[in-house]
C-alpha positions as CSV (number, residue, x, y, z in Angstrom):
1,X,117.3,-59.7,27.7
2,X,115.3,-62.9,26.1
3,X,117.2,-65.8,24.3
4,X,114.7,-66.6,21.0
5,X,113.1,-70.0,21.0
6,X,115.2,-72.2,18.8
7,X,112.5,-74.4,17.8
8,X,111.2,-71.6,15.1
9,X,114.5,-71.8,13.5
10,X,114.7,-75.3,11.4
11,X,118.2,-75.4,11.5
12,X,118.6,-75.3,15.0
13,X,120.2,-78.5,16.7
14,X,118.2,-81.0,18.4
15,X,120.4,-80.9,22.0
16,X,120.2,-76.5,22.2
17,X,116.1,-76.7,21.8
18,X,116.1,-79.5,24.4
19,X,118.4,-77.0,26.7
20,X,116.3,-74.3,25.6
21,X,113.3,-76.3,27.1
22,X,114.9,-76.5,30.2
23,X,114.9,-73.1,31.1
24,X,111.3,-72.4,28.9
25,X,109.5,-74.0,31.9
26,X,106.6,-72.0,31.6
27,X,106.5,-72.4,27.6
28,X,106.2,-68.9,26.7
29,X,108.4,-69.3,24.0
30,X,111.4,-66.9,25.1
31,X,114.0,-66.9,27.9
32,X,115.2,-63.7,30.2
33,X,118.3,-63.8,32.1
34,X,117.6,-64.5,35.9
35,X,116.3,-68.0,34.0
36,X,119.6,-68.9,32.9
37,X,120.8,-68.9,36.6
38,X,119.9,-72.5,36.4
39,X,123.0,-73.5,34.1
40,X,125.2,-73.3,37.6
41,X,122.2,-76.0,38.6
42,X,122.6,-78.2,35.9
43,X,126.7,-78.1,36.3
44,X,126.5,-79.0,39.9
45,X,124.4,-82.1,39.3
46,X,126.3,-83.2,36.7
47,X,129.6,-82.4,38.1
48,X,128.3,-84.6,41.1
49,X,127.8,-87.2,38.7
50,X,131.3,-87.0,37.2
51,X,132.0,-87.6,40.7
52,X,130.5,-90.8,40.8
53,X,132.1,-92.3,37.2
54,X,135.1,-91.7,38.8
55,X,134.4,-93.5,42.1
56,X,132.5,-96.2,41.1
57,X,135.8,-96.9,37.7
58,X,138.2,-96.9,41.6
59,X,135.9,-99.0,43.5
60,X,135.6,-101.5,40.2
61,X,139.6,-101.2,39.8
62,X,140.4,-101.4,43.8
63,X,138.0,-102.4,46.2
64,X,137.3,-99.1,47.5
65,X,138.5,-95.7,47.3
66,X,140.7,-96.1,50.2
67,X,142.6,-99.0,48.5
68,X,142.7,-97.1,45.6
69,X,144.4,-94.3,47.4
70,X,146.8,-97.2,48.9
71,X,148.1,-97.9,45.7
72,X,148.7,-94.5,44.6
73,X,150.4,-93.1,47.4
74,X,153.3,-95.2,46.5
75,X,155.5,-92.8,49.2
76,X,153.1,-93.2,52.5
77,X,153.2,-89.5,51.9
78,X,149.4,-89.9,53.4
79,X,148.8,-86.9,50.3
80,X,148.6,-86.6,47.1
81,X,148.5,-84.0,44.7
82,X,146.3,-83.2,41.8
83,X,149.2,-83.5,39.0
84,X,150.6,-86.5,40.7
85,X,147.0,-88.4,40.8
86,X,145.9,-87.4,37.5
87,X,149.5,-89.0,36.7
88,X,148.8,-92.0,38.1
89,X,145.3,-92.6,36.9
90,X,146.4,-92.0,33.2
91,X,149.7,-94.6,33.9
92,X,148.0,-97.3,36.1
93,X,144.6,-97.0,34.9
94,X,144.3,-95.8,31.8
95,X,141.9,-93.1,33.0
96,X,142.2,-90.4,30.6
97,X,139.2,-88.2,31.3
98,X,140.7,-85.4,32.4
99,X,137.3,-82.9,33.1
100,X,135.9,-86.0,35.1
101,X,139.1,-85.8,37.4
102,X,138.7,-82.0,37.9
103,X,135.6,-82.4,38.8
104,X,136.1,-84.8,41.6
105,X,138.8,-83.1,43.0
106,X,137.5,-79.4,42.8
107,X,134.0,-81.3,44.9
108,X,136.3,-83.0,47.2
109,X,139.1,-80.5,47.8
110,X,138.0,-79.1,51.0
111,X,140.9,-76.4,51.8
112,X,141.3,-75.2,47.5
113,X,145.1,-76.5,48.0
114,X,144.5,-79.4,45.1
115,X,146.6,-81.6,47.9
116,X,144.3,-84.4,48.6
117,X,144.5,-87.1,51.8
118,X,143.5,-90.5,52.2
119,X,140.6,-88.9,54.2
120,X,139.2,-86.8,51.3
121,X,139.3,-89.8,48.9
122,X,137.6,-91.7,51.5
123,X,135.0,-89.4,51.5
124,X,134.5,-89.4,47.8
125,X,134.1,-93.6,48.4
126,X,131.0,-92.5,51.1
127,X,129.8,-90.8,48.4
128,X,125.8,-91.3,48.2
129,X,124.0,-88.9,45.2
130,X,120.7,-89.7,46.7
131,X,122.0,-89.0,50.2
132,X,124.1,-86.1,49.6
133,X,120.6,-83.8,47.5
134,X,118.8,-85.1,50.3
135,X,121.5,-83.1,53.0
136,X,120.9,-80.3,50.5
137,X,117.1,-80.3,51.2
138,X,117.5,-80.7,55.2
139,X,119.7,-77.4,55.0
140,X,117.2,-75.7,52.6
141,X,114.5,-76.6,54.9
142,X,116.6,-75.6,58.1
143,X,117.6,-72.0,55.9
144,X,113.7,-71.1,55.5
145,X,112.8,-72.2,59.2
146,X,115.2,-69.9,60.6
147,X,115.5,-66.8,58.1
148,X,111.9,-67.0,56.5
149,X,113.4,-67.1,52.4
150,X,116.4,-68.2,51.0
151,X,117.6,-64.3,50.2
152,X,117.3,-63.7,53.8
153,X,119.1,-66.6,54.6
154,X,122.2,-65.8,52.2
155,X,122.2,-62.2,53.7
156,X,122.5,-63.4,57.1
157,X,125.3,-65.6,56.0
158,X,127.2,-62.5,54.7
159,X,126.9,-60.7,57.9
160,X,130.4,-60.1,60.0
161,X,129.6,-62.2,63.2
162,X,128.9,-60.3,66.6
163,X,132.3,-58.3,67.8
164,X,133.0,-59.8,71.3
165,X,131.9,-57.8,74.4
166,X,134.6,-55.9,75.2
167,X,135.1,-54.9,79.2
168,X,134.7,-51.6,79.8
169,X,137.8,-49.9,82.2
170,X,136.6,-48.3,85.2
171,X,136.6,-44.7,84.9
172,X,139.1,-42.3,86.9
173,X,137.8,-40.4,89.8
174,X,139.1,-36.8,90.1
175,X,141.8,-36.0,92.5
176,X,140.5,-32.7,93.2
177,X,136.8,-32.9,94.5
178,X,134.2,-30.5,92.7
179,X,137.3,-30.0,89.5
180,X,135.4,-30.4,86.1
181,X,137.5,-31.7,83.3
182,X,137.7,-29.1,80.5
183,X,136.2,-29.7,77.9
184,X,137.7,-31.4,74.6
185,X,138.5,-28.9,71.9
186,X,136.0,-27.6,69.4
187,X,136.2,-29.2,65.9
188,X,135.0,-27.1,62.4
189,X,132.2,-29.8,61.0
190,X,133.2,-29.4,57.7
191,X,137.3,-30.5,58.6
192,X,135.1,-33.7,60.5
193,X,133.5,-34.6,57.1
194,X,136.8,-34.2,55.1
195,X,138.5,-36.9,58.1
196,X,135.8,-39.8,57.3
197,X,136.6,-42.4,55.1
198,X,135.1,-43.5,52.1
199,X,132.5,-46.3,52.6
200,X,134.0,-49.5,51.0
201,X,131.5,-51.0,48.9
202,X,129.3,-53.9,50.4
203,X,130.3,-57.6,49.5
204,X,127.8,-59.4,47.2
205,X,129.1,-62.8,47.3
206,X,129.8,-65.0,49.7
207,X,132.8,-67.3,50.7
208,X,133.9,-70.6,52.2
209,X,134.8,-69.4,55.3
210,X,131.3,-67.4,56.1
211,X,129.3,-70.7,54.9
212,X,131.2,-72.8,57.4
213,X,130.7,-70.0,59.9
214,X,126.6,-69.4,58.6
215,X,125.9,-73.6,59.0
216,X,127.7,-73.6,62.5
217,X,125.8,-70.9,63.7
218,X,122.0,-72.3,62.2
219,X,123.1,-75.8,64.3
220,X,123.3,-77.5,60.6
221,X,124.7,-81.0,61.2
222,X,125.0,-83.3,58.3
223,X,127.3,-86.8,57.7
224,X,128.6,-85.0,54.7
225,X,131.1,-81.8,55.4
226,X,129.4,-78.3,55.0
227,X,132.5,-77.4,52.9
228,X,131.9,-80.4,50.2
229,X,128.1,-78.7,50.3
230,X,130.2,-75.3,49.8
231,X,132.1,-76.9,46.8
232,X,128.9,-78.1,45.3
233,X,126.9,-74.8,45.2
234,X,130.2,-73.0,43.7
235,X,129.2,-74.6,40.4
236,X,131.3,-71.9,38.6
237,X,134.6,-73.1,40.7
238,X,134.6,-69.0,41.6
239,X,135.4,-70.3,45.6
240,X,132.3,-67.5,46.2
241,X,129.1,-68.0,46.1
242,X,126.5,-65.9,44.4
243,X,122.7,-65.1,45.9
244,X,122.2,-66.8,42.5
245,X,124.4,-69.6,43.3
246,X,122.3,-70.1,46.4
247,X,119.9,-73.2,44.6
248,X,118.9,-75.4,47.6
């Protein structure tokens, strides 16, 4: 499939040929699909910056995001839900942005229960944009040392972990010396086939719980929880992540 260059067609808006350019990186003058895989890109980055409006409007207001969560959690709850903070930042603060406020919680939401703690908003407050792309590079670069390309990498993220050795019991001697165990009874092959179970299909995405698992087992250690990086890559708010989702 190709997307046709907008800037033959004089009617066009200004803002889709500049979009258009974005993904026309080689100029050629069309677009095919796998290109527009980077629309996930451009949401995360500007998600992350939606992220920082919404900081920087509590640091201005408060101090700092941990005040700011102070003031809101007007029950020493020590939590806060999403309907209850959008509440508040519409009634104290005249913050009516609502897409800017799912944004920041979907990024900061590490456990997808939209109940936030005075710890999560005190991450959102450490915060660094430059910091937090340059965590994304270390992992990126950590990914390709250990798994060669980013594909292997994603596969090896999706694999079940090892099973745990399992001790073998001893076997039974025989009572009766020089007795041999009959043997077990003969099986028709076809009634074998009919017995096995279908194969499920194979997974083609992967989930918060593997990543966490995946970074853990690479040694990844970062100032900034793997599951905020999780929340990041999921640009489509899907809570799986896509090979093509996988733009370190």
């Amino acid at each position: 499939r190709r997307l046709r260059n907008p800037a033959a067609v004089a009617e066009q808006d200004s803002r889709l040929r500049e979009l258009f350019m974005c993904f026309d990186v080689e100029q050629v003058g069309f677009v095919e699909t796998p290109r527009l895989n980077r629309l996930a890109l451009f949401s995360a980055r500007h998600q992350l910056a939606r992220c920082a409006r919404v900081r920087d409007f509590l640091e201005e207001e408060n101090g700092s995001t941990k005040a700011a969560f102070k003031y809101m959690d007007e029950e020493r709850k020590g939590s806060m839900t999403f309907d209850v903070w959008v509440e508040k930042m519409r009634a104290s603060y005249g913050f009516d942005d609502l897409e800017d406020l799912e944004a920041c919680a979907r990024f900061i939401d590490k456990d997808g229960l939209r109940v936030f703690t005075r710890e999560e908003f005190e991450a959102l407050g450490d915060l660094d944009e430059k910091k937090f792309l340059e965590e994304l590079e270390l992992l990126r670069a950590k990914l390709v040392a250990a798994h060669g390309t980013l594909a292997d990498a994603f596969h090896a993220f999706m694999a079940p972990p090892p099973a745990d050795d399992v001790e073998k019991e001893p076997s039974v001697e025989e009572d009766t010396a020089g007795e041999e165990a009959a043997p077990p009874p003969a099986e028709d092959a076809a009634e074998q086939e009919e017995e096995q179970p279908p194969e499920e299909p194979q997974p083609t995405d992967l989930g918060a719980e593997q990543f966490l698992a995946g970074c853990e087992t690479l040694g990844f250690e970062a100032s900034i929880d793997p599951r905020i990086l999780f929340n990041f890559l999921d640009a489509m708010r899907t809570t799986r992540l896509r090979l093509e989702d996988w733009m370190l």
